[in-house]
C-alpha positions in Angstrom: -10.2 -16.7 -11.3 -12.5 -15.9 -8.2 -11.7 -14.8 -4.5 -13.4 -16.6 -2.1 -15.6 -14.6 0.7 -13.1 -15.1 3.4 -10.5 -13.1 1.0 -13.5 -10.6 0.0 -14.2 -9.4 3.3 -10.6 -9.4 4.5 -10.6 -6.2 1.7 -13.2 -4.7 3.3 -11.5 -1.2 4.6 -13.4 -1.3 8.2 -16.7 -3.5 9.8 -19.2 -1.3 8.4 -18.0 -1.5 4.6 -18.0 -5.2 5.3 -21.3 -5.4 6.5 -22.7 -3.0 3.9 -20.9 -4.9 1.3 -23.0 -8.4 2.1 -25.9 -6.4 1.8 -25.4 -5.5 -1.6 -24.3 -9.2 -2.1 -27.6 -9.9 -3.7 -27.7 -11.3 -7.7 -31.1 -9.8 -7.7 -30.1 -6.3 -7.2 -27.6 -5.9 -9.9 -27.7 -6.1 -13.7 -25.5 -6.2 -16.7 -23.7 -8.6 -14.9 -20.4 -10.3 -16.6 -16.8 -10.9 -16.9 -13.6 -11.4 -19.0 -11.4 -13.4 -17.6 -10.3 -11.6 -14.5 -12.7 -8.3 -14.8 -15.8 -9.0 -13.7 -18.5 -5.8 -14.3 -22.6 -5.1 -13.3 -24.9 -2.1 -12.6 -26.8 -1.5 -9.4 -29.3 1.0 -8.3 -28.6 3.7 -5.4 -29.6 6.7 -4.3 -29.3 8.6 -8.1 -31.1 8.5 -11.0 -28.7 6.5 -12.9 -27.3 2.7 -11.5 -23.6 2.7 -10.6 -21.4 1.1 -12.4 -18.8 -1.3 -10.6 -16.5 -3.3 -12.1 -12.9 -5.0 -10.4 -9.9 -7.0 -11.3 -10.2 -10.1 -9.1 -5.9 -10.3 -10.2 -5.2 -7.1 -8.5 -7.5 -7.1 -6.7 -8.6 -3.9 -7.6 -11.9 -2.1 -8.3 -13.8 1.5 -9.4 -17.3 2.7 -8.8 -19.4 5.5 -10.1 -20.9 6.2 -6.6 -19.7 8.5 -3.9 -18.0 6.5 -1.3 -14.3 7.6 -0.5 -14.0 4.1 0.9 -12.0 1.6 -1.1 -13.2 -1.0 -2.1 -16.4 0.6 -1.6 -19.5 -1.5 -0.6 -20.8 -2.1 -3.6 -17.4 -3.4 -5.4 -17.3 -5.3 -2.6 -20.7 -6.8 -3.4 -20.2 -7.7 -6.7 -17.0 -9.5 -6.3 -19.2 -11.6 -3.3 -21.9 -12.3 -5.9 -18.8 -13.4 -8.0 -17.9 -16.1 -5.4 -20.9 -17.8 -4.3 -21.2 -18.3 -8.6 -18.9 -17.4 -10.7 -20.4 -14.8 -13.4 -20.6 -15.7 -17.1 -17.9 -14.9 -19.8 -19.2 -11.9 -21.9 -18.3 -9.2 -24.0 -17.0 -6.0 -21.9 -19.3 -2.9 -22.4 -17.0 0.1 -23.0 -16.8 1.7 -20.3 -15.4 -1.6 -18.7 -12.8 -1.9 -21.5 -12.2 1.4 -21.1 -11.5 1.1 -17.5 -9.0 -1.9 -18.1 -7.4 -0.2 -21.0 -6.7 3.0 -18.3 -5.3 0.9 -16.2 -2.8 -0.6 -18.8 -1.9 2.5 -19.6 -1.5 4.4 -15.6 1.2 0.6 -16.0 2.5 1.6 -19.4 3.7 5.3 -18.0 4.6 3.8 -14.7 7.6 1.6 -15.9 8.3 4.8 -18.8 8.5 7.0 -16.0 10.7 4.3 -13.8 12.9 3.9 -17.0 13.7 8.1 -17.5 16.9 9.3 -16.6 16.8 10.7 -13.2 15.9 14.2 -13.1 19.5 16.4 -11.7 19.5 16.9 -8.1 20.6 20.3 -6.7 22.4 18.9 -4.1 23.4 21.5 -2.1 19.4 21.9 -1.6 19.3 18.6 -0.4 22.2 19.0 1.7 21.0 21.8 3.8 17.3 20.0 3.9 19.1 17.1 5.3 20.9 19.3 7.9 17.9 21.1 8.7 16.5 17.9 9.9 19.4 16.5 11.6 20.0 19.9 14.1 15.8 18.9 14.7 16.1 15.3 15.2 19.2 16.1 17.5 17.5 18.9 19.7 14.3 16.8 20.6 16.9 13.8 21.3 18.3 16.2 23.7 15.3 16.5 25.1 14.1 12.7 25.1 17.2 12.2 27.3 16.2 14.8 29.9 12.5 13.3 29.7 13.9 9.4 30.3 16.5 10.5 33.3 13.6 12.2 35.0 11.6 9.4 34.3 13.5 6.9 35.7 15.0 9.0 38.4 11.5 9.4 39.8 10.8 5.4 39.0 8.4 3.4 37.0 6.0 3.2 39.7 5.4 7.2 39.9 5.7 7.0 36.1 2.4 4.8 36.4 0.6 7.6 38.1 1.1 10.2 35.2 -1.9 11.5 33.1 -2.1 10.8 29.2 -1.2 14.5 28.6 2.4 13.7 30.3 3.5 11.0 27.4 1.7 12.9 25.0 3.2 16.1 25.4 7.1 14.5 25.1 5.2 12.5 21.7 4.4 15.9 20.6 7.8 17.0 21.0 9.2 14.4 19.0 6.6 14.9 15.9 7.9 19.1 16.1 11.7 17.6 16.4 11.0 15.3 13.4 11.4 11.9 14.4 7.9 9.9 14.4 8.7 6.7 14.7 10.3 7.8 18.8 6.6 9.9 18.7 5.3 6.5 17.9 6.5 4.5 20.8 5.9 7.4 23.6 2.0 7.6 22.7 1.8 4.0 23.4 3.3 3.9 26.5 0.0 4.7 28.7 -1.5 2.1 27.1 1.2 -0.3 28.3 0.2 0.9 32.0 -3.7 0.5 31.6 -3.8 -2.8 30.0 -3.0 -4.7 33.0 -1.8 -8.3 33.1 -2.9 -10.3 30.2 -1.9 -13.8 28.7 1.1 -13.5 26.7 2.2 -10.1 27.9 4.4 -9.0 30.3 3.6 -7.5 33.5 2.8 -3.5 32.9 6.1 -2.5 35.1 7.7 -4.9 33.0 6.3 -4.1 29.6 7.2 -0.2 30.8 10.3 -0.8 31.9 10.9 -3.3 28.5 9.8 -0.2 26.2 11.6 2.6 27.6 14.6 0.4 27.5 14.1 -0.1 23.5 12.9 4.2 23.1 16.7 4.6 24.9 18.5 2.2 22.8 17.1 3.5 19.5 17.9 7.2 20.8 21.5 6.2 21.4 21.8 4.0 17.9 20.2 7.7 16.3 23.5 9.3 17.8 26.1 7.4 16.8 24.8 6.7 13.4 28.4 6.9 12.1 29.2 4.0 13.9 26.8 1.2 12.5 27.3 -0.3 10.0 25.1 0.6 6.7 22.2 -1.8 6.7 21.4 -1.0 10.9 22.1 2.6 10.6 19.6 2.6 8.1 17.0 0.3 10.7 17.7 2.9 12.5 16.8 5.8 10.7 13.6 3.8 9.8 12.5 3.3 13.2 13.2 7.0 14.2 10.4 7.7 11.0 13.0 9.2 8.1 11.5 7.9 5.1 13.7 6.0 2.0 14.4 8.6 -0.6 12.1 7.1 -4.0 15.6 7.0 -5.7 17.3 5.2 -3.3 14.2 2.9 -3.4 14.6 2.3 -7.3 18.2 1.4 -7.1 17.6 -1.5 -4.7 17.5 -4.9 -6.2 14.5 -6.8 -6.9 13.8 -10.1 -5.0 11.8 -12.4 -6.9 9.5 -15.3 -5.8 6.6 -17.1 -5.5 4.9 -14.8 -2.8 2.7 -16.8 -0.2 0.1 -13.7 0.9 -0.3 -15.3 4.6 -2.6 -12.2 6.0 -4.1 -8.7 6.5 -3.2 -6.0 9.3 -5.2 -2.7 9.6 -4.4 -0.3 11.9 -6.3 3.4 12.3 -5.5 6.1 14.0 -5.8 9.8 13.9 -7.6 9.4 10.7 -4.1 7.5 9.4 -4.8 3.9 8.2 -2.0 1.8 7.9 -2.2 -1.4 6.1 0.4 -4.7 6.4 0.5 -7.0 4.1 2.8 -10.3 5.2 4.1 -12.6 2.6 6.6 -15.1 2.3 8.6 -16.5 -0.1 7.8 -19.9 -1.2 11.3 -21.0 -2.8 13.8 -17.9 -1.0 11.3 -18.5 2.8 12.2 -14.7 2.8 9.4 -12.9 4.8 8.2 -9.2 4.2 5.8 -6.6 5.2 4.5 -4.3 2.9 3.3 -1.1 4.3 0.7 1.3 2.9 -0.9 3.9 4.4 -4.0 5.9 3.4 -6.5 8.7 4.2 -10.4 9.7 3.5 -9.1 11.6 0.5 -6.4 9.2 -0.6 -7.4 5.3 -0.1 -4.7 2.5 0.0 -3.6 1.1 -3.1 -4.7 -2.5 -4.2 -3.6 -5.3 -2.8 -3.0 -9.2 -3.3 -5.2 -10.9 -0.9 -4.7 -13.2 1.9 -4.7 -16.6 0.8 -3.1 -16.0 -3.3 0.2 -16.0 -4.8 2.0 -13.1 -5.7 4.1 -13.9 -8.9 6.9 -11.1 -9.1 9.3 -9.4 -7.4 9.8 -7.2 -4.2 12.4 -4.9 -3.5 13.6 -4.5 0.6 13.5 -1.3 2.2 17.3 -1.1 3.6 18.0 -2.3 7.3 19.1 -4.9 9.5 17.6 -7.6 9.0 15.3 -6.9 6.3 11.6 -7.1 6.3 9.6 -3.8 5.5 9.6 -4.1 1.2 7.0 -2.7 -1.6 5.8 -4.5 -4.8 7.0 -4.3 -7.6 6.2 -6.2 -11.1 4.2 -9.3 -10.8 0.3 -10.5 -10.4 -2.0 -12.2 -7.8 -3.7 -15.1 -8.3 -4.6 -18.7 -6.7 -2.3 -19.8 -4.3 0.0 -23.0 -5.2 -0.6 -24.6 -1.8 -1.9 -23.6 1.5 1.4 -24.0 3.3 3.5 -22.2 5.4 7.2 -22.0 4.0 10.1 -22.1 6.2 8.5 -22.9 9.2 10.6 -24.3 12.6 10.4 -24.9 16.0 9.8 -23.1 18.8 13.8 -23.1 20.2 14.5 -21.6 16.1 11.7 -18.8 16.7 13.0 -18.0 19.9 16.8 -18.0 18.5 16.0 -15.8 15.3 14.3 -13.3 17.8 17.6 -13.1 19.7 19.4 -12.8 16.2 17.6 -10.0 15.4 17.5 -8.2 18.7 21.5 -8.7 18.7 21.5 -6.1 15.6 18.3 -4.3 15.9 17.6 -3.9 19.9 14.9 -1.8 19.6 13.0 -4.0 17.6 9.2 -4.5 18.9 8.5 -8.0 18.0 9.1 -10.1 14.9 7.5 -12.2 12.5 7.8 -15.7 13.7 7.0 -19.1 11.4 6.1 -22.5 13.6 5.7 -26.0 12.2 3.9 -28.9 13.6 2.7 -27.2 16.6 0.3 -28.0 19.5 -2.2 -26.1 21.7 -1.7 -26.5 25.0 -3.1 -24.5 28.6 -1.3 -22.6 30.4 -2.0 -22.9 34.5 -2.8 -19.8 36.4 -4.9 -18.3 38.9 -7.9 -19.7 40.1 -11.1 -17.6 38.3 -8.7 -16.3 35.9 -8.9 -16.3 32.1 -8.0 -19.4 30.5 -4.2 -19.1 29.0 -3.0 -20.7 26.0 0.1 -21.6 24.5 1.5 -22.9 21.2 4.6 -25.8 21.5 6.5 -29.0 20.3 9.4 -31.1 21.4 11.6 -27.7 22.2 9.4 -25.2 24.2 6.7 -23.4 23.8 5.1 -20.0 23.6 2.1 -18.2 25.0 -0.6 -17.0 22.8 -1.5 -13.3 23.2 -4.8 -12.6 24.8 -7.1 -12.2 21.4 -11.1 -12.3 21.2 -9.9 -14.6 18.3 -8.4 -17.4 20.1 -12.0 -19.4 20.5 -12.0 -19.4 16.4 -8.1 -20.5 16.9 -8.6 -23.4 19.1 -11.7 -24.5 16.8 -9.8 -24.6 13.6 -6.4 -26.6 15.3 -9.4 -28.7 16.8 -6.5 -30.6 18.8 -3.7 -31.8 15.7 -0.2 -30.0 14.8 -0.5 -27.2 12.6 1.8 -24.5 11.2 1.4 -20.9 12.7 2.5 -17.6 11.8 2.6 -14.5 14.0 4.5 -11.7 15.7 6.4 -12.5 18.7 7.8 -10.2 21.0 9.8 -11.9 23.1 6.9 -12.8 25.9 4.4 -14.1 23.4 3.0 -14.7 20.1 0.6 -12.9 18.1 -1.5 -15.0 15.9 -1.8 -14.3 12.2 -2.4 -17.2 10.0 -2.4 -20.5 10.6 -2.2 -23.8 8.1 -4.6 -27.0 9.5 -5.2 -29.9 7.8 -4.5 -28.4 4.3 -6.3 -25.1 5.1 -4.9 -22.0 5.5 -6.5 -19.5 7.5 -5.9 -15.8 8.6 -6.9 -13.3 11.1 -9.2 -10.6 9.7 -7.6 -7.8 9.1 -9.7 -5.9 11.3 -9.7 -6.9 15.1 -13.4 -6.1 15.6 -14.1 -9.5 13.4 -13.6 -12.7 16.1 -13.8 -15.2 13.1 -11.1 -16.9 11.9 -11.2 -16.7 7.9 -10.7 -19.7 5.8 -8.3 -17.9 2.7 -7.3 -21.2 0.9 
């Protein structure tokens, strides 16, 4: 099998690696070049004495490299797996240290499922108990304070709110990472940068968007309260989005969901030297979608990944909450996709209705994967000497398009016919993601700096 270059540079872990990665995507400049089914291997010269040795797994994809880089892939795995698609390498004999490579990684798998197979090591659960309170009195005391913060807030009113310096919001964010509960840190830091974006197509007006996210920061600190009340599958969607983490054991006993996985696209996020890596999937005979989260650092890079445009064959297993999306992998292997489609897709009036759905149990909820079929670009009037405004709609409605340096690359691709669209909606407008167009499927690049649509499969 082979990736194509669209799925390639979609791996690439930030613009530079990509960049630097096409450099190296020169046949001339390696050697020992081969593969064995999957693995493909070669040498290249650097910096040392000796060439690095690359090799990858095009069905992980994954990939090693004797040079320095902390990035992964690093540029030069990403080079060899371009070489590989513009012409595919030739069938050869693995040198050892690729066998032994692949044989290590068999064996890293082997342990894995003995490990996942061992009896549970005994719990001291009084240990855990007073852990657990520990962070409970925490999560309750800066809760105690978020409610101060908001009455003063909105006592005051949103437009004296829109006056206050970075440091105001940051300090209460700060406050919530001491008391323990991220996820409320999470959604304070971004408020100022509800107020400074200004109007833009898609969005809501900044008093509006304010308003809308304090709104969902008071609703989840009430749901964090009253806990007891829920029922076991929100109060867990809660917990989530106030940042607890799933206990590993609790994640093991949850059942596995198996499918034909449709990898639709890439997210990267970075911040505070965090990056945070979506992968969206659906399900091609369940039309179950999930996001896989990973997150990784300089010293510890995010795991291997399917990439956009293949099939994951295997099973996932859904964090708990109301509804369910956020899920990890668990057995299975990329490879080709079946079709470029879009399963489960609907119209607009059935996106707009499963966003209420979800809203009704999960109120806080930011926005939400959406899946449109058979849709239509259209314009959306405003202003004279503003920004153009698009919109995506059928028979039923429609919805406007988020403000994106990608949308020229959009409206190319759907060059005027229906296609299928995937992307996050949050309740004023759609984020674009992928999109299927006569047969094709393509995806936004992971990272936002790229304004090129990429053609996946």
């Amino acid at each position: 099998m082979s990736l194509t270059t669209a799925q390639i540079l979609d791996l690439a872990p930030d613009a530079a690696s990509r960049k630097a990665g096409q450099d190296q995507a020169k046949p001339p400049k390696w050697s020992g070049l081969g593969r064995a089914g999957s693995v493909i291997w070669g040498e290249i010269k650097g910096s040392g004495a000796s060439p690095y040795r690359t090799v990858a797994d095009l069905a992980g994809p994954a990939s090693k490299c004797t040079c320095p880089s902390r990035k992964f892939p690093c540029k030069h795995a990403l080079g060899l797996m371009l070489v590989d698609a513009s012409a595919p390498l030739a069938e050869a004999e693995a040198p050892d240290w690729v066998a032994a490579w692949a044989k290590g990684r068999e064996s890293r798998a082997a342990a894995a499922e003995t490990r996942a197979a061992e009896p549970a090591k005994p719990v001291d659960e009084k240990a855990q108990a007073r852990r657990r309170q520990a962070r409970e009195d925490k999560v309750a005391a800066a809760l105690d304070e978020l409610d101060l913060w908001l009455r003063d807030l909105m006592r005051r009113g949103l437009a004296a709110a829109r006056t206050e310096p970075y440091g105001f919001w940051d300090r209460m964010a700060g406050r919530l990472v001491d008391g323990q509960a991220p996820g409320l840190a999470r959604r304070v830091r971004a408020l100022p940068g509800l107020i400074a974006a200004g109007p833009r197509a898609g969005a809501a007006r900044p008093e509006a968007a304010l308003g809308l996210a304090l709104g969902r920061i008071a609703l989840l600190a009430r749901a964090a309260r009253r806990l007891d009340a829920l029922s076991p599958e929100q109060a867990a969607g809660a917990r989530a989005a106030l940042g607890y983490p799933v206990p590993a054991e609790e994640m093991a006993a949850r059942p596995d969901h198996a499918d034909e996985w449709a990898v639709l696209a890439h997210t990267v996020e970075e911040e505070d030297k965090l990056t945070a890596r979506a992968v969206w999937l659906v399900g091609r005979r369940s039309g179950a979608v999930a996001q896989v989260l990973d997150y990784g650092t300089a010293g510890s890079p995010l795991p291997p990944a399917p990439a956009a445009g293949q099939d994951f064959s295997g099973a996932l297993a859904f964090h708990p909450g109301a509804p369910p999306l956020r899920a990890l992998f668990r057995d299975g292997r990329a490879g080709p996709a079946a079709a470029a489609s879009l399963p489960g897709g609907g119209t607009v009036a059935a996106a707009r209705d499963g966003f209420t759905a979800v809203l009704a149990q999960a109120p806080w909820t930011e926005s939400w994967p959406v899946r449109l079929s058979g849709v239509r670009l259209g314009r959306l009037p405003g202003p004279a000497g503003s920004a153009p405004a698009f919109a995506v709609g059928d028979d039923t409605g429609c919805l406007p398009l988020r403000a994106d340096a990608r949308l020229p690359s959009l409206i190319a691709v759907a060059g005027g016919h229906p296609f299928d669209l995937f992307g996050l909606h949050d309740g004023h407008g759609v984020a674009p993601l992928a999109l299927v167009a006569q047969g094709r499927l393509y995806a936004m690049p992971a990272q936002a700096s790229q304004p090129v649509l990429l053609q996946v499969a």
